[in-house]
C-alpha positions in Angstrom: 79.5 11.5 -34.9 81.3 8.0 -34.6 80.1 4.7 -35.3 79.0 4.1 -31.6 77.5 7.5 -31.1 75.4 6.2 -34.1 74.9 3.1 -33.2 73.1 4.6 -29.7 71.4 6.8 -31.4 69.8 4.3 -33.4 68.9 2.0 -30.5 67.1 4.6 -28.9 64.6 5.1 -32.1 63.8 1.6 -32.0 63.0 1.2 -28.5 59.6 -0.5 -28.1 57.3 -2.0 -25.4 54.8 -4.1 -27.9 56.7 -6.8 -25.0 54.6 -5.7 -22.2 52.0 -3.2 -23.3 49.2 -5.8 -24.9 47.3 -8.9 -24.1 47.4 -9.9 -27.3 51.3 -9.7 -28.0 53.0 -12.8 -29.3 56.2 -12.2 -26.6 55.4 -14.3 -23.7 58.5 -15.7 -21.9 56.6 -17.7 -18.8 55.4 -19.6 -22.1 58.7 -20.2 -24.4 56.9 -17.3 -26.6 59.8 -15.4 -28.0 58.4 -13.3 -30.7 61.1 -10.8 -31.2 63.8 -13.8 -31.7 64.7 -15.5 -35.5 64.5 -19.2 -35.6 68.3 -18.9 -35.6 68.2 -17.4 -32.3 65.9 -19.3 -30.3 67.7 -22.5 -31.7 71.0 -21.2 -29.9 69.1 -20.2 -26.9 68.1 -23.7 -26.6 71.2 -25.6 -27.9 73.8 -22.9 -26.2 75.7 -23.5 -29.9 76.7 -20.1 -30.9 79.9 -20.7 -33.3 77.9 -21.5 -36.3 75.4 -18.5 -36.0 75.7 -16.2 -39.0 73.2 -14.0 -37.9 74.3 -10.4 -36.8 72.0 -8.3 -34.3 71.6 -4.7 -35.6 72.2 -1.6 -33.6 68.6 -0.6 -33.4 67.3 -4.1 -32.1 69.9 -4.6 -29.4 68.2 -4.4 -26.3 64.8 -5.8 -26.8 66.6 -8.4 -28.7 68.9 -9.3 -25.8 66.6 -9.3 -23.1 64.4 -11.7 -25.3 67.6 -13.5 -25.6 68.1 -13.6 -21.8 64.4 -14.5 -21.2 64.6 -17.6 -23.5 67.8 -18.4 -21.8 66.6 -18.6 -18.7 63.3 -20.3 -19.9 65.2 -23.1 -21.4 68.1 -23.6 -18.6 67.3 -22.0 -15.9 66.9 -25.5 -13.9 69.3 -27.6 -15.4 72.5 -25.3 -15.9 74.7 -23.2 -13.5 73.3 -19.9 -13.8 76.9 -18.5 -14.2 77.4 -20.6 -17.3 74.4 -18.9 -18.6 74.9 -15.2 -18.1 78.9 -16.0 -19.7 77.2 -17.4 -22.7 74.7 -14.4 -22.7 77.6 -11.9 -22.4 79.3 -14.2 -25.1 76.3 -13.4 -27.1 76.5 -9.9 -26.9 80.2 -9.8 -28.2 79.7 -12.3 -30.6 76.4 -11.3 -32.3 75.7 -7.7 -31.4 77.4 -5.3 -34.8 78.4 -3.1 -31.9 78.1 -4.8 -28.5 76.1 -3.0 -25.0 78.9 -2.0 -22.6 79.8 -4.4 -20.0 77.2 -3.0 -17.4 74.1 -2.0 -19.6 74.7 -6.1 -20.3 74.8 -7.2 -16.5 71.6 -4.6 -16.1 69.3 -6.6 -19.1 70.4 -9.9 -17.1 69.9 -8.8 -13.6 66.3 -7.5 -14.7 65.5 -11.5 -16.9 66.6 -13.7 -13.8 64.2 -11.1 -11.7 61.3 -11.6 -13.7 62.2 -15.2 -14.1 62.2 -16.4 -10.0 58.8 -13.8 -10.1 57.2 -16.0 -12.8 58.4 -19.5 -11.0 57.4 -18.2 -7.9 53.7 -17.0 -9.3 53.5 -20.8 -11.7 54.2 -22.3 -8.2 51.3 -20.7 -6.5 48.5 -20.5 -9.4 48.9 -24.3 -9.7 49.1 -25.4 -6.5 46.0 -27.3 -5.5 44.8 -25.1 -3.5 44.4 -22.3 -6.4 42.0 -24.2 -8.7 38.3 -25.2 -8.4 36.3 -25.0 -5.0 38.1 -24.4 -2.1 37.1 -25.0 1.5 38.2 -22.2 4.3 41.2 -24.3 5.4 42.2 -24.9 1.6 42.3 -20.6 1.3 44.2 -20.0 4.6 46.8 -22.5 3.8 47.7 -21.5 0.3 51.1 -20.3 -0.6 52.0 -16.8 -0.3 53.8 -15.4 -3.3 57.3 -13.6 -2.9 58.2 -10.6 -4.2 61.9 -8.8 -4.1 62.0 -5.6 -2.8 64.5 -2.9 -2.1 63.1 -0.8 0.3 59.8 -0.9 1.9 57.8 1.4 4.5 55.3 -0.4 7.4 53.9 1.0 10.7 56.7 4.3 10.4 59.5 2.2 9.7 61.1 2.0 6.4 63.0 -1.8 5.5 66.1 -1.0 3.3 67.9 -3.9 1.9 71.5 -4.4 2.8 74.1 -7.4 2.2 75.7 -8.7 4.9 78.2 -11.3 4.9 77.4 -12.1 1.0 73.6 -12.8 2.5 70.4 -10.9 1.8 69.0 -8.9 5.2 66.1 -5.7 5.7 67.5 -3.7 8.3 65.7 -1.1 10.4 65.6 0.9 13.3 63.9 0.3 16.6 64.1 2.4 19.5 67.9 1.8 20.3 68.8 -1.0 18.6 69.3 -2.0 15.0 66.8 -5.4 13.6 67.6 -7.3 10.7 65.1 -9.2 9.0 65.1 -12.0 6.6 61.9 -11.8 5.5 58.9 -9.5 5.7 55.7 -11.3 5.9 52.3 -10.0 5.8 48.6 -11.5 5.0 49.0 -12.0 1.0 52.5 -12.0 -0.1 56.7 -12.0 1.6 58.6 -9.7 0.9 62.4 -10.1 0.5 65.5 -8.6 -0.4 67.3 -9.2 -3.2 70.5 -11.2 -3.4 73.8 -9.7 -4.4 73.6 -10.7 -8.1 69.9 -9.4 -8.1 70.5 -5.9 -7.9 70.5 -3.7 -11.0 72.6 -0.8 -8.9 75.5 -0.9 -6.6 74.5 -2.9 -3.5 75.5 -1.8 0.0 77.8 -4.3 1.6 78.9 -4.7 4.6 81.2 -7.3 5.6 79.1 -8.5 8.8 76.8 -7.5 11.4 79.2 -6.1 13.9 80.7 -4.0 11.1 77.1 -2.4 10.6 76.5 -1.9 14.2 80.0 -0.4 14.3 79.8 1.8 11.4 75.9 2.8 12.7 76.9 4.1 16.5 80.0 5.9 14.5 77.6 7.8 12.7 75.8 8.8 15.5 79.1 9.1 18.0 80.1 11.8 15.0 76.8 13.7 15.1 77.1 13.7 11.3 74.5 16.1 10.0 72.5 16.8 7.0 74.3 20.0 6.0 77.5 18.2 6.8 77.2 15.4 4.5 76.0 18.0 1.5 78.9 20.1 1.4 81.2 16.9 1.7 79.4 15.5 -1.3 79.6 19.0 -3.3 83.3 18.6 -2.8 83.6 15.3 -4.1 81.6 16.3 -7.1 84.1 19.2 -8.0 86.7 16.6 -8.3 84.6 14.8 -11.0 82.5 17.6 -12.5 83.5 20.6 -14.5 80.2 23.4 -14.1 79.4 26.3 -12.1 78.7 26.2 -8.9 75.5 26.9 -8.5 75.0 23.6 -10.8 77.7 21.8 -8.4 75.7 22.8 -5.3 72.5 22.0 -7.2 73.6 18.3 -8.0 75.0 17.9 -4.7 71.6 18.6 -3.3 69.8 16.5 -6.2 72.1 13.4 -4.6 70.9 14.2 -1.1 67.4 14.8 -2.3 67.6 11.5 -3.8 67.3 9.4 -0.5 64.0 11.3 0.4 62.5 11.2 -2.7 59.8 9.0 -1.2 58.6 11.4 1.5 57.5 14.2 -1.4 54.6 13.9 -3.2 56.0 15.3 -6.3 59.5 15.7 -7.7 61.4 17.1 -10.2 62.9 15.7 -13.6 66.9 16.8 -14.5 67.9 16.8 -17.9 71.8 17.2 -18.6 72.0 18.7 -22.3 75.0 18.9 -24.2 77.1 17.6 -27.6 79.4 14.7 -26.8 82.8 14.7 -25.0 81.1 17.7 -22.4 80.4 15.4 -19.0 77.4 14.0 -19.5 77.7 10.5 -18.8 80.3 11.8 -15.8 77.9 13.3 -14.1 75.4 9.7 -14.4 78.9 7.6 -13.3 78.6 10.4 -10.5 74.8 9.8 -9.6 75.6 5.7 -9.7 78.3 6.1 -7.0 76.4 8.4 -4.5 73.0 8.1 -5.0 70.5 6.3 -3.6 70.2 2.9 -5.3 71.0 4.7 -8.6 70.3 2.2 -11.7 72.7 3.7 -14.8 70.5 3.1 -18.1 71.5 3.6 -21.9 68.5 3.7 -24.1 66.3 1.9 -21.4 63.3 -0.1 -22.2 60.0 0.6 -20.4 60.2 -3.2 -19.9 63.5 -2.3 -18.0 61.9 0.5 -16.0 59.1 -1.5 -14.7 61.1 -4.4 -13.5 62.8 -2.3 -11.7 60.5 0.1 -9.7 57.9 -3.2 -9.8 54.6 -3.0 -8.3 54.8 -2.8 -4.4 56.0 0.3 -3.1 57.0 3.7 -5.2 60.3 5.5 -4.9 62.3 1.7 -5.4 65.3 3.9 -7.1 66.7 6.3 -8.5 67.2 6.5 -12.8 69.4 8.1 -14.6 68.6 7.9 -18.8 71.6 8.5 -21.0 71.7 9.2 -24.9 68.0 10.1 -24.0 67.4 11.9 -27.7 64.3 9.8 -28.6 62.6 9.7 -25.3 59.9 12.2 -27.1 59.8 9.6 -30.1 58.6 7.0 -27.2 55.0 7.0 -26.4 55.1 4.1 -23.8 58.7 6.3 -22.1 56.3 9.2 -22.4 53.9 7.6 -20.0 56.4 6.9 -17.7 57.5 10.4 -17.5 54.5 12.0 -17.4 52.8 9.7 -14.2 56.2 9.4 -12.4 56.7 12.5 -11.0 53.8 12.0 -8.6 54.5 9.8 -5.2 51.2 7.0 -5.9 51.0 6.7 -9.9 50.8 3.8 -11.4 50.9 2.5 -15.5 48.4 -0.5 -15.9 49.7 -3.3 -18.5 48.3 -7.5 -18.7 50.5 -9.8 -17.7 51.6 -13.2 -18.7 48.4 -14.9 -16.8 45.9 -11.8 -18.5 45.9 -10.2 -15.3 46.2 -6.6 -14.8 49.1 -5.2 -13.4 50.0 -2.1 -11.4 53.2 -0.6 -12.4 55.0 2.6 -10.3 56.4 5.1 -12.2 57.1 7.0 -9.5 61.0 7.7 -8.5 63.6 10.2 -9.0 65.2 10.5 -12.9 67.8 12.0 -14.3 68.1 12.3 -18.0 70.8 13.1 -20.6 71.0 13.9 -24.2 72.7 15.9 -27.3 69.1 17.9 -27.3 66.1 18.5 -25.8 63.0 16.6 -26.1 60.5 18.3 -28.6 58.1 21.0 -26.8 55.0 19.8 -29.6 55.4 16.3 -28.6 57.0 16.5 -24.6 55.4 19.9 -23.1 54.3 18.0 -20.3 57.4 16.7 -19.5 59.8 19.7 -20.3 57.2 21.8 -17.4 58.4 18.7 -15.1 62.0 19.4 -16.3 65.1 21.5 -15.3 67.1 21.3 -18.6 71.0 22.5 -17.6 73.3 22.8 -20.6 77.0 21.1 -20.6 80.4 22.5 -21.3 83.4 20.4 -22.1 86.6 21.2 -19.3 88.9 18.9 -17.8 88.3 17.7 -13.9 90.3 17.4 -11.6 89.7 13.1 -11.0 88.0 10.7 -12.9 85.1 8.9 -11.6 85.9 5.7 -13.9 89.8 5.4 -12.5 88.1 6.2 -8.7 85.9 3.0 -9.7 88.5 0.8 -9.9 91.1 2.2 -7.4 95.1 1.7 -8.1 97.2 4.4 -6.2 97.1 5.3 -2.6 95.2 8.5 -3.4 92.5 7.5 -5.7 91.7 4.1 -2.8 91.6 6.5 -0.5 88.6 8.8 -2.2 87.2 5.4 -2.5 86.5 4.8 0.4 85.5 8.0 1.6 82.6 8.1 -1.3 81.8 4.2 0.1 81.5 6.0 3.5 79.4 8.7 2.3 76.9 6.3 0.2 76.1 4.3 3.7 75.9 7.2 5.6 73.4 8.4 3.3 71.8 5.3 3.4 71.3 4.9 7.2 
């Protein structure tokens, strides 16, 4: 085992939710309460001076300690500095500080997530203090007071189900009427708005298009095709091969796992995956795989619940899809447990207290994929391994890989590219 093999490993036993699971828990960041941070830290937070910090943030602390880093950040700044300035410094932070930094993207992700939760919070401060929210109120004061906001990626009213899109670099729902396509800015109803997230909001890989008219385009080609079901399974089983060495039974079976992905919602139970194996055999290949293809796919090493409940929020179930690498201590993890063993069912929630000592209503609900050197402990996870199909790994050589397709150079490999960009829309719509 190397040092960063380690080094994950021992993340993933100190993953803990003390952050979010308790009312009485010191970590508040709508308050400037940054428990898990030293004094040295929460001085650099505040000063952005990082040059003469001597402090070193241990493998086994890194990503509670960064998100706290992220929240304070934010807490501090967020009004009076570009935000870009502030995720480079945070990314400068996690090369600087950490004894072995987060990859690039596991980074991003713990950002994405804090600048979430911090617009939520501003957005709920905005509306519990406005006049109309304290002491008596007459029936005008009630029907005039704000509405809060909440981001969404999908949601599902009256048969029609809002999936967020960008278009032209701005923020749109887009759904389906009879024969035409609608785009909406905005979706409000009696209590709340619900919007779609901006391009440096999401946590996966967005879907772009350039502008309307290439939507509308790329919507009557799909149709003009007659593209079917079965059509777009077997073309996704033979990208797969390309990236995936296994037997085809588990080829077909991921293929139809990716598919399965963008229906999740309309089952009221679904399955776990769990991808077992030593290192060097494909795991994290066939996560990169998931990412590209599957539906809103959010790519997670040694995840936080804090993480996980930003993400699938507390307005509709089925948000995403997860997939869990270096997954060893998931069985270690009571609050992960919980997670696991509600969120196979369409409709269950996890309650935790919120900044304000309200109680909130978390999903858990949503397609995961999981992977690991072993198998969670039967004693301690039967109710999860029953929820479980547990495939084991083999190391082989594919035929492409997923990571050079990523970031296309030759002819070839931008020309698979955008084939798999082709097939994640036409998934989509």
């Amino acid at each position: 085992m190397d040092a960063e093999q380690s080094a994950k490993i021992e993340d993933s036993i100190n993953q803990i939710y003390t952050k979010y699971s308790s009312s009485t828990n010191n970590y508040n960041p709508s308050t400037g309460k940054f428990s898990y941070l030293t004094d040295e830290l929460k001085n650099m937070t505040k000063t952005l001076q990082i040059d003469h910090v001597k402090q070193k943030i241990s493998n086994g602390n890194r990503n509670n300690t960064l998100l706290a880093v992220a929240d304070s950040l934010l807490y501090h700044h967020y009004n009076s500095k570009d935000i870009e300035f502030l995720k480079n410094f945070f990314l400068k932070i996690n090369q600087n500080l950490c004894e072995v930094p987060l990859d690039e993207k596991e980074v991003e992700s713990i950002w994405t997530q804090a600048t979430i939760f911090m617009k939520k919070n501003i957005a709920e401060r905005s509306s519990n203090n406005s006049p109309n929210s304290q002491g008596k109120q007459t029936q005008s004061n009630k029907d005039s007071k704000p509405k809060k906001e909440f981001t969404v990626f999908k949601y599902t009213s009256n048969a029609h189900i809002y999936e967020s899109v960008i278009i032209a670099g701005e923020p749109f729902f887009i759904t389906f009427g009879e024969n035409n396509l609608i785009l909406r800015e905005e979706i409000e109803q009696e209590t709340r708005i619900l919007k779609p997230p901006h391009l440096e909001e999401y946590p996966s890989k967005p879907y772009i298009f350039e502008s309307k008219e290439e939507l509308e385009k790329f919507v009557k080609m799909i149709k003009e095709k007659n593209i079917s079901i079965d059509s777009l399974f077997w073309k996704t089983n033979d990208f797969i091969s390309k990236f995936i060495v296994h037997q085809s039974h588990i080829l077909e079976y991921i293929s139809a796992l990716i598919l399965f992905s963008y229906f999740q919602d309309k089952f009221s139970t679904i399955p776990y995956t769990m991808f077992v194996s030593d290192g060097g055999s494909g795991k994290s290949t066939i996560g990169n795989v998931f990412e590209d293809l599957g539906y809103r796919c959010v790519n997670m090493t040694d995840p936080t619940t804090a993480n996980i409940f930003r993400i699938f929020g507390n307005v509709e179930a089925g948000q995403c899809t997860l997939v869990l690498d270096e997954a060893e201590k998931i069985d270690q993890d009571k609050d992960m447990m919980s997670i696991l063993k509600n969120g196979y069912e369409y409709g269950k929630r996890v309650q935790r207290v919120d900044q304000f000592g309200k109680q909130q209503h978390f999903h858990t609900f949503g397609l995961k994929i999981l992977s690991a050197e072993r198998a969670p402990n039967p004693s301690s996870a039967k109710a999860v391994i029953d929820r479980t199909f547990i495939i084991s790994n083999y190391k082989g050589k594919p035929e492409l890989d997923i990571k050079e397709i990523r970031k296309p150079k030759t002819k070839e490999h931008k020309k698979i590219f955008a084939e798999i960009e082709f097939l994640r829309k036409a998934f989509c719509l």
